[in-house]
PAKOLGU-334858 format. One record per residue (C-alpha): residue number from 1; residue in three letters; x, y, z. Coordinates in Angstrom, 1 decimal, always signed. Each point is the difference from the previous one (the first is absolute). Example, Ala and Ser with C-alpha at 12.3 -4.5 7.8 and 13.67 -1.06 7.14 Angstrom:
BEGIN
<r><k>1</k><r>ALA</r><east>+12.3</east><north>-4.5</north><up>+7.8</up></r>
<r><k>2</k><r>SER</r><east>+1.4</east><north>+3.4</north><up>-0.7</up></r>
REM end
This chain:
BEGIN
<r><k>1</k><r>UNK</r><east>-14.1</east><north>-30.3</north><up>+2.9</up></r>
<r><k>2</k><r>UNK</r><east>-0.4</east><north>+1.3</north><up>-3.4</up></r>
<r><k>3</k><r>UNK</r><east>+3.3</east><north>+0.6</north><up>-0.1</up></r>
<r><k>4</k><r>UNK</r><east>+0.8</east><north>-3.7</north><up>+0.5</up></r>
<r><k>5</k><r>UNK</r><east>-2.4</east><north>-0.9</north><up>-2.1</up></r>
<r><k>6</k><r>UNK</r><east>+1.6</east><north>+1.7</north><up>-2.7</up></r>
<r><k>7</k><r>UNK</r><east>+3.4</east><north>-0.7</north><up>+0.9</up></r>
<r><k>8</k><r>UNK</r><east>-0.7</east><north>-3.4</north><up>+0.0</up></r>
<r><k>9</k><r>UNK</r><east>-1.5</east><north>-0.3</north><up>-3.3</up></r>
<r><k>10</k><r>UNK</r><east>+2.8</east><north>+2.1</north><up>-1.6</up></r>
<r><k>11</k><r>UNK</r><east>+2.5</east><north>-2.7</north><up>+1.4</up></r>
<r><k>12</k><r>UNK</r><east>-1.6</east><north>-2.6</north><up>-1.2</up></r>
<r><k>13</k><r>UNK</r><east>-0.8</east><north>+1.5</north><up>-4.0</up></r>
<r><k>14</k><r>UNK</r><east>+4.1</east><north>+0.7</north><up>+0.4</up></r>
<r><k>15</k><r>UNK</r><east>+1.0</east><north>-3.5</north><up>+1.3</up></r>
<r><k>16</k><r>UNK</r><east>-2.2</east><north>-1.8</north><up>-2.8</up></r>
<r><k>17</k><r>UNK</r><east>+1.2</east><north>+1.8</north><up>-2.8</up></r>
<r><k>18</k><r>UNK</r><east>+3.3</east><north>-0.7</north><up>+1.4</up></r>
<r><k>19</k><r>UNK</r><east>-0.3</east><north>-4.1</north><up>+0.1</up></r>
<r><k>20</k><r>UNK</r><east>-2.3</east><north>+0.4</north><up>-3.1</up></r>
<r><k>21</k><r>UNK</r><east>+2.7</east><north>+1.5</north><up>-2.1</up></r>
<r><k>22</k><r>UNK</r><east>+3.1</east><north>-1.1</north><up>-1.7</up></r>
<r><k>23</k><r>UNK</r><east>+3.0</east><north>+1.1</north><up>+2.2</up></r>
<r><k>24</k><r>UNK</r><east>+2.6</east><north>+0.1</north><up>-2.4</up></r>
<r><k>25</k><r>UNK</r><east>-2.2</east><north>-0.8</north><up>-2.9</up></r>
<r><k>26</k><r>UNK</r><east>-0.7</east><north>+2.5</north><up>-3.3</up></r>
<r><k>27</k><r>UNK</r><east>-2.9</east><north>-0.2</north><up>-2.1</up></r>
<r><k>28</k><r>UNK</r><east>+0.1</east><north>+1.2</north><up>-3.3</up></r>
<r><k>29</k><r>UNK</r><east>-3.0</east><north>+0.8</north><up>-2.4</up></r>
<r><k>30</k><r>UNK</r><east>+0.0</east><north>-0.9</north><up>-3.2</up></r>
<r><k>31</k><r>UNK</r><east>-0.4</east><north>+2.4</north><up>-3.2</up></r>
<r><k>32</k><r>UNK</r><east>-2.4</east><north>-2.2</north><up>-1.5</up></r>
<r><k>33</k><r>UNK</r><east>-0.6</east><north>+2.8</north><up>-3.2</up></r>
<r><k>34</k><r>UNK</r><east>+4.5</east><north>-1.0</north><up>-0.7</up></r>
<r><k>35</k><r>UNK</r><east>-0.7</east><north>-3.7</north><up>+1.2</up></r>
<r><k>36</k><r>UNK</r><east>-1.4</east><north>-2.9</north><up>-2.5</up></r>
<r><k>37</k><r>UNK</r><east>-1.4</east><north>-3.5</north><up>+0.3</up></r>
<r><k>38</k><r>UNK</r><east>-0.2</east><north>-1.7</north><up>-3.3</up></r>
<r><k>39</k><r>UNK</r><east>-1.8</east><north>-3.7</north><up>-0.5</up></r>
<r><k>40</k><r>UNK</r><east>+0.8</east><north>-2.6</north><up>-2.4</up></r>
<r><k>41</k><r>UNK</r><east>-2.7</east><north>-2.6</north><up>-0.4</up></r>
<r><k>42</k><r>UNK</r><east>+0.5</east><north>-3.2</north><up>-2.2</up></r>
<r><k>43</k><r>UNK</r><east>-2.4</east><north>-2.1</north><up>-2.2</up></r>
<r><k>44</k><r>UNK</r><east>+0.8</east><north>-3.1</north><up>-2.7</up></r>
<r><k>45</k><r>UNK</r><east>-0.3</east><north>+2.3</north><up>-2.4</up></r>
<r><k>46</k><r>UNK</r><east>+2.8</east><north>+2.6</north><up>+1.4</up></r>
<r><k>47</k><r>UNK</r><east>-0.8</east><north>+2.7</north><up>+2.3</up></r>
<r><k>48</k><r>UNK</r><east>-1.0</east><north>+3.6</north><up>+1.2</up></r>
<r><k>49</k><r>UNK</r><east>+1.6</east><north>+2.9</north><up>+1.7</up></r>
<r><k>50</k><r>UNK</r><east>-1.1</east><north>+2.7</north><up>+2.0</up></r>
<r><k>51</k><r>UNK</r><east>+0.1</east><north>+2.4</north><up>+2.9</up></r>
<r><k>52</k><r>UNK</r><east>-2.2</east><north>+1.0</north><up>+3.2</up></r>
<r><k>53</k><r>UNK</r><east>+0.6</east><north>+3.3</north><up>+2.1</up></r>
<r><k>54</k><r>UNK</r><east>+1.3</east><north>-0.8</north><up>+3.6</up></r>
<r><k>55</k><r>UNK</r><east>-2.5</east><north>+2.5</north><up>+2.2</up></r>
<r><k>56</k><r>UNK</r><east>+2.5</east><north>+0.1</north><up>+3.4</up></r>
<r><k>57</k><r>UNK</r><east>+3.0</east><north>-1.8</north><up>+0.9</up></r>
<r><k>58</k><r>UNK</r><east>+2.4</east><north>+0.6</north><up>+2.7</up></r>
<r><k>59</k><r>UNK</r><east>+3.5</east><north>-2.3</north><up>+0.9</up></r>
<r><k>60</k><r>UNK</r><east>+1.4</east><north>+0.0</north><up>+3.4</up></r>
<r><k>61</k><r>UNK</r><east>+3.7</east><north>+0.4</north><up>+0.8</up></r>
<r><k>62</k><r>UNK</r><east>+1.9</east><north>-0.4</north><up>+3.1</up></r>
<r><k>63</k><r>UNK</r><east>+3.5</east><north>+0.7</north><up>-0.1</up></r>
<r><k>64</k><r>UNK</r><east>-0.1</east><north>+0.2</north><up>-3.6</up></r>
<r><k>65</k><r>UNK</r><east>-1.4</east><north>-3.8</north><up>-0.4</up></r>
<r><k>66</k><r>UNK</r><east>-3.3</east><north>-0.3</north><up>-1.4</up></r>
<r><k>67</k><r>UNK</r><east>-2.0</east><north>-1.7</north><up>+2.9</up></r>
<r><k>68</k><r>UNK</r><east>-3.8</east><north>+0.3</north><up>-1.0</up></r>
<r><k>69</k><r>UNK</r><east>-2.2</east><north>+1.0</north><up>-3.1</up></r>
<r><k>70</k><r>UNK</r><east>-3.6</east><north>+1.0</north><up>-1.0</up></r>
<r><k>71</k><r>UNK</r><east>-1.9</east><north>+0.5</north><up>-3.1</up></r>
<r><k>72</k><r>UNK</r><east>-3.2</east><north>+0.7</north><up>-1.4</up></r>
<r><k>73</k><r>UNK</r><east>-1.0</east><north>-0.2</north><up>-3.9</up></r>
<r><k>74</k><r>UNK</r><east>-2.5</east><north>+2.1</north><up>-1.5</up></r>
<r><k>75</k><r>UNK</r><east>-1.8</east><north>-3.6</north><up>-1.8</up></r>
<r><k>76</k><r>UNK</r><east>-2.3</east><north>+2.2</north><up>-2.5</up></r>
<r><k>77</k><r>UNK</r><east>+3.1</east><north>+1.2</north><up>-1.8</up></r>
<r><k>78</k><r>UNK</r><east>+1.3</east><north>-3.4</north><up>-1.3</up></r>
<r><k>79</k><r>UNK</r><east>+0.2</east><north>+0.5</north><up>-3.8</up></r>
<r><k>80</k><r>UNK</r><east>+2.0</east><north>-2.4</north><up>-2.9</up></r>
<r><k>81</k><r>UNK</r><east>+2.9</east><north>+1.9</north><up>-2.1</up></r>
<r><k>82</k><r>UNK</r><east>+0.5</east><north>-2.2</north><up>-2.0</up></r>
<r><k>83</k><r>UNK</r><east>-3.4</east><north>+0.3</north><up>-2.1</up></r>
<r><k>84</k><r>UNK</r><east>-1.9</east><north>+3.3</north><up>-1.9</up></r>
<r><k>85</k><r>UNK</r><east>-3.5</east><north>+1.1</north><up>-0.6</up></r>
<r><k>86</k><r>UNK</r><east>-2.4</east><north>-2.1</north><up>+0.4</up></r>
<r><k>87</k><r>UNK</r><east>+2.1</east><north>-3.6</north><up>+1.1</up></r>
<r><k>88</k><r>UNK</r><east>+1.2</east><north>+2.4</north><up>+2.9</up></r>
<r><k>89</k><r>UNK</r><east>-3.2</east><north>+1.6</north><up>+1.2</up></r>
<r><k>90</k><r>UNK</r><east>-1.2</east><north>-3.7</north><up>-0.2</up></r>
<r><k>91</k><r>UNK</r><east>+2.7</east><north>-1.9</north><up>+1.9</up></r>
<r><k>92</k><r>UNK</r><east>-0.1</east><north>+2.9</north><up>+2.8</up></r>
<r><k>93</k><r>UNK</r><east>-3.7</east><north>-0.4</north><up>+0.1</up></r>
<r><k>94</k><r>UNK</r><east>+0.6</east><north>-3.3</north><up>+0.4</up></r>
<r><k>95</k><r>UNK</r><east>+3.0</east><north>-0.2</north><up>+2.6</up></r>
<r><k>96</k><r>UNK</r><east>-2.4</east><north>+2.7</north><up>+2.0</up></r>
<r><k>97</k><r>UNK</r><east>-3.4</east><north>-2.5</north><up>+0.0</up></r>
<r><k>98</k><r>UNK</r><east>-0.8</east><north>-2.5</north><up>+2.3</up></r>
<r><k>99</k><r>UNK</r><east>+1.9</east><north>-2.8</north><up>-2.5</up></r>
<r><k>100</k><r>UNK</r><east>+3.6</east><north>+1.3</north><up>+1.7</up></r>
<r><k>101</k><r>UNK</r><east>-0.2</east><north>+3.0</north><up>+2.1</up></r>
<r><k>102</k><r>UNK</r><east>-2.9</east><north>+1.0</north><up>+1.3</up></r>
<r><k>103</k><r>UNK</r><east>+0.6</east><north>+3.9</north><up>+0.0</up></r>
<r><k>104</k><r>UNK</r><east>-3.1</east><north>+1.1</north><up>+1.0</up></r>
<r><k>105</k><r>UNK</r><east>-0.1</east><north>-2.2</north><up>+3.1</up></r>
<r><k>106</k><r>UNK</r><east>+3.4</east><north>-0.2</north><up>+0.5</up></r>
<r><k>107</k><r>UNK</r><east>+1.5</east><north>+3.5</north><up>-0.3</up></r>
<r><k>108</k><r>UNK</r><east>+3.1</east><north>-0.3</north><up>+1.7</up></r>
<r><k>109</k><r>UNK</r><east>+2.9</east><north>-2.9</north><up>+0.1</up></r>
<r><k>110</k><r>UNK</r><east>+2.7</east><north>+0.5</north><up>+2.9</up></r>
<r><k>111</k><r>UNK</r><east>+3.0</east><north>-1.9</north><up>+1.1</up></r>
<r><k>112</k><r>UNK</r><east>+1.6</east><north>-0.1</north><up>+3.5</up></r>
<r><k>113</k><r>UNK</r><east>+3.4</east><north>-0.8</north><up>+1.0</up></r>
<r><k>114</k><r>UNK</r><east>+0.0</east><north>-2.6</north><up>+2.9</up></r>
<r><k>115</k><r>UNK</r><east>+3.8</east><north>-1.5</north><up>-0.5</up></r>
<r><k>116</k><r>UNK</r><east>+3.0</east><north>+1.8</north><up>-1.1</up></r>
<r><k>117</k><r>UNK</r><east>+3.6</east><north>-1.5</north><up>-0.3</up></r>
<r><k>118</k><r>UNK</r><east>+2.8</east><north>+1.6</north><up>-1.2</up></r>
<r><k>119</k><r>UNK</r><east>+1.4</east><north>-2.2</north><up>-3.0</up></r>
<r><k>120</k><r>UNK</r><east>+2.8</east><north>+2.0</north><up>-1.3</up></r>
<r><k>121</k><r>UNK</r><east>+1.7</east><north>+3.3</north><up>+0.2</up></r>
<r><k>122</k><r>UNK</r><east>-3.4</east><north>+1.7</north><up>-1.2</up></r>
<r><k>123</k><r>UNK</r><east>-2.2</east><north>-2.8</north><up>-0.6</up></r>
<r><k>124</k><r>UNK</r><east>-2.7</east><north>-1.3</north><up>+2.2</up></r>
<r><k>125</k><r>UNK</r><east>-2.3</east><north>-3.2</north><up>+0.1</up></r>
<r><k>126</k><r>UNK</r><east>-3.5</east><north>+1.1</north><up>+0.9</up></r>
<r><k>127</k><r>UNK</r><east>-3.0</east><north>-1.7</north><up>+1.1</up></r>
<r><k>128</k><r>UNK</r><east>-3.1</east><north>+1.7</north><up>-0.1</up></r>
<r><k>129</k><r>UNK</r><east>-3.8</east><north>-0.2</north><up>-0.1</up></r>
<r><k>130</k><r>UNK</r><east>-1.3</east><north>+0.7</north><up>-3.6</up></r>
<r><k>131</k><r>UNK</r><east>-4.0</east><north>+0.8</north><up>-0.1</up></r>
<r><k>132</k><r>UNK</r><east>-1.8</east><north>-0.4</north><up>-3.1</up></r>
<r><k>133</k><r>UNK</r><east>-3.8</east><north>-0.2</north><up>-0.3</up></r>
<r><k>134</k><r>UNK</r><east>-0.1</east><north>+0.5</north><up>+3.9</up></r>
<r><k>135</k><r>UNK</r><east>+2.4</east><north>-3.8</north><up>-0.5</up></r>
<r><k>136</k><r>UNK</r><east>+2.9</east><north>+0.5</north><up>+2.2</up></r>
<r><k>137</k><r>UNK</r><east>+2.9</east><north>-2.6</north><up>-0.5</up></r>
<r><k>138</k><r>UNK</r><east>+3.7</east><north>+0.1</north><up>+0.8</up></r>
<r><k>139</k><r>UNK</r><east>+2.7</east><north>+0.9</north><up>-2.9</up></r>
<r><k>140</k><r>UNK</r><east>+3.6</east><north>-0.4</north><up>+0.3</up></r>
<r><k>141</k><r>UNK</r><east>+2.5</east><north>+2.1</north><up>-2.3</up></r>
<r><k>142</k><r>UNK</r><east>+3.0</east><north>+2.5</north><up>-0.1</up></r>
<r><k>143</k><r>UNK</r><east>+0.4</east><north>+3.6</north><up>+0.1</up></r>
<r><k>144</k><r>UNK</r><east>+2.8</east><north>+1.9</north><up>-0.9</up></r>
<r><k>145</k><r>UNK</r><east>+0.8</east><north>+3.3</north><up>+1.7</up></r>
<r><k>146</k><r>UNK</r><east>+2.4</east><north>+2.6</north><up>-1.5</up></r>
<r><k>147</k><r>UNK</r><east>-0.2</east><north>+3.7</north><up>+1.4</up></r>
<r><k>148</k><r>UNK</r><east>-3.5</east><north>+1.0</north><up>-0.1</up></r>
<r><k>149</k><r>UNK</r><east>-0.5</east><north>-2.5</north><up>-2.5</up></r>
<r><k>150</k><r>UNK</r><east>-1.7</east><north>-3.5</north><up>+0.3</up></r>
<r><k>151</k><r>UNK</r><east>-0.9</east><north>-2.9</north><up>-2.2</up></r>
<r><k>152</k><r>UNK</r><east>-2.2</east><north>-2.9</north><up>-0.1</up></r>
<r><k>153</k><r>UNK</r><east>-0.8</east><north>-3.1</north><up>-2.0</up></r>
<r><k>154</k><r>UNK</r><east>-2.9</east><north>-2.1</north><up>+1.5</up></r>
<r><k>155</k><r>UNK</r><east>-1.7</east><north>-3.7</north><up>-1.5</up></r>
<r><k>156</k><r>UNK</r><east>-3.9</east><north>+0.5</north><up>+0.5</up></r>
<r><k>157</k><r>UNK</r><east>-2.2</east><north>-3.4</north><up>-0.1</up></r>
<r><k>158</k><r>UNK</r><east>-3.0</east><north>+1.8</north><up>-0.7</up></r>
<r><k>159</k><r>UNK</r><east>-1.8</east><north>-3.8</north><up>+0.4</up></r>
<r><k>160</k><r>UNK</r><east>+0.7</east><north>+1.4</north><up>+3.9</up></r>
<r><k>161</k><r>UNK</r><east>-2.2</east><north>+2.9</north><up>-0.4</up></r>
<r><k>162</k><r>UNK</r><east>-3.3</east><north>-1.8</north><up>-1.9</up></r>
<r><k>163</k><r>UNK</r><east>+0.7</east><north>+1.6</north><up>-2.8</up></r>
<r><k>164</k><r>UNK</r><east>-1.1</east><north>-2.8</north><up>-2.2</up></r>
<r><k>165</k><r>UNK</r><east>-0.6</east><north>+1.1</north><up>-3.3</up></r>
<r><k>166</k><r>UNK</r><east>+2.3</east><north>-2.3</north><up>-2.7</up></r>
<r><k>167</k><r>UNK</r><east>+1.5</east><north>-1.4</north><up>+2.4</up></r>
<r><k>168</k><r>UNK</r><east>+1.0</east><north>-3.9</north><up>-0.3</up></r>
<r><k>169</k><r>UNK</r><east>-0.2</east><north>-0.4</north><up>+4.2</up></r>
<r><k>170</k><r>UNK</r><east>-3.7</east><north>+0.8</north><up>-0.5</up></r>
<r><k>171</k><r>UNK</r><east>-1.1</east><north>-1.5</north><up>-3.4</up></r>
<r><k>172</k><r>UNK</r><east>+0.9</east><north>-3.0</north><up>-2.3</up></r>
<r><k>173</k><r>UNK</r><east>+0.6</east><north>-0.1</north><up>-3.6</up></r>
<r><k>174</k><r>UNK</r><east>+0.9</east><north>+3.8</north><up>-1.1</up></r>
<r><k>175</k><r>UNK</r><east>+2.6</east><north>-0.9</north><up>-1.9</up></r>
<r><k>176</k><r>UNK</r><east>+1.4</east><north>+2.9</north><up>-1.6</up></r>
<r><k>177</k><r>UNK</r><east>-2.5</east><north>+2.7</north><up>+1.7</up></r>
<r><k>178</k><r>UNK</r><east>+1.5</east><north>-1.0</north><up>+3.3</up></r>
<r><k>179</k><r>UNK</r><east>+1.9</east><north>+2.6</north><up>+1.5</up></r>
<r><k>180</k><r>UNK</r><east>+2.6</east><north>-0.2</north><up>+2.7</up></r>
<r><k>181</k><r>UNK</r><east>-0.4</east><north>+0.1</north><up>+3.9</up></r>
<r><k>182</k><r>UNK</r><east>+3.4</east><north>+1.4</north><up>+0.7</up></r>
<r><k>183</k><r>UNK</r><east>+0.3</east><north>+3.5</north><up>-0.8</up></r>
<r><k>184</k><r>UNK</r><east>+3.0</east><north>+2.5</north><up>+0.8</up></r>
<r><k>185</k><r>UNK</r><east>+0.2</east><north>+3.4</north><up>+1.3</up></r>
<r><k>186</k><r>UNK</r><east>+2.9</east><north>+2.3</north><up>-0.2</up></r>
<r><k>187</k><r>UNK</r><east>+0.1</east><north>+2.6</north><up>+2.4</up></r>
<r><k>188</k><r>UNK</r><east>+2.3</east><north>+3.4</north><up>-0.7</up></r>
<r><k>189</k><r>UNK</r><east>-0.5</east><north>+2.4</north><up>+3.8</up></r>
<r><k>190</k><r>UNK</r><east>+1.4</east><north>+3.2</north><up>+0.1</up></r>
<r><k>191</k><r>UNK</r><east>-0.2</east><north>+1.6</north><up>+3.8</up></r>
REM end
């Protein structure tokens, strides 16, 4: 009986993993210390750079196609580049309080490939679930896959995510203090 029992239970760990798991599928992790993702944010008055540390990542490959994605930013490392001293350590104060980012609430962002579609020789259309602020919304944009190389250029409305401050969807009469929704991430993976 224990026997059965066991045998039973073995067979059905084995079968599970089986249908669970990509048959011809290969995941690949991402070296997020050789990867970047760099932000460009714009205002009336021009605009800011900067970066944030991707924490994990992993792309999915079947047959050599990309076919799925995952990511997961490290939020409390977001920091301007284009600014010194003490307009830096300002602005990343800033872009870490509860006016953008909420970092201490909001630790993580992740994104979550739901649709990809093969658009070129080694470009892909993606579709995937962004989560800012615990906010998740749908993004569309293209990713570029060369070796164990991949790129990425996405539009953020960050109106999407409530993050409200200086922005024009949220308050009247700024004028030159208003700073855009949209704001673009480039992404550089190495895996």
């Amino acid at each position: 009986m224990k026997k059965n029992i066991l045998s039973l239970a073995l067979t059905l760990v084995f079968c599970s993993t089986v249908i669970a798991g990509p048959i011809d599928g290969e995941k690949k992790e991402v070296k997020t210390d050789a990867s970047t993702v760099t932000w460009k944010a714009y205002k009336v008055t021009g605009s800011h750079t900067g970066t944030i540390a991707l924490k994990s990542g992993a792309l999915e490959f079947d047959e050599g196609k990309l076919t799925g994605g995952e990511f997961t930013v490290d939020m409390t490392t977001i920091n301007v580049t284009d600014l010194e001293g003490d307009y830096k350590a300002k602005l990343d104060g800033h872009l870490n309080s509860d006016d953008f980012f909420s970092t201490a609430s909001n630790p993580t962002s992740t994104l979550v490939f739901t649709k990809v579609e093969a658009s070129g020789k080694n470009s892909y259309k993606v579709t995937g679930d962004l989560t800012i602020k615990g906010i998740n919304k749908p993004v569309t944009f293209d990713v570029s896959v060369y070796g164990s190389k991949a790129t990425a250029t996405l539009k953020v409305d960050r109106a999407q995510y409530n993050v409200k401050y200086g922005s024009g969807s949220f308050f009247e009469n700024l004028g030159d203090k208003t700073i855009y929704d949209e704001f673009d991430l480039v992404v550089d993976l190495e895996f």
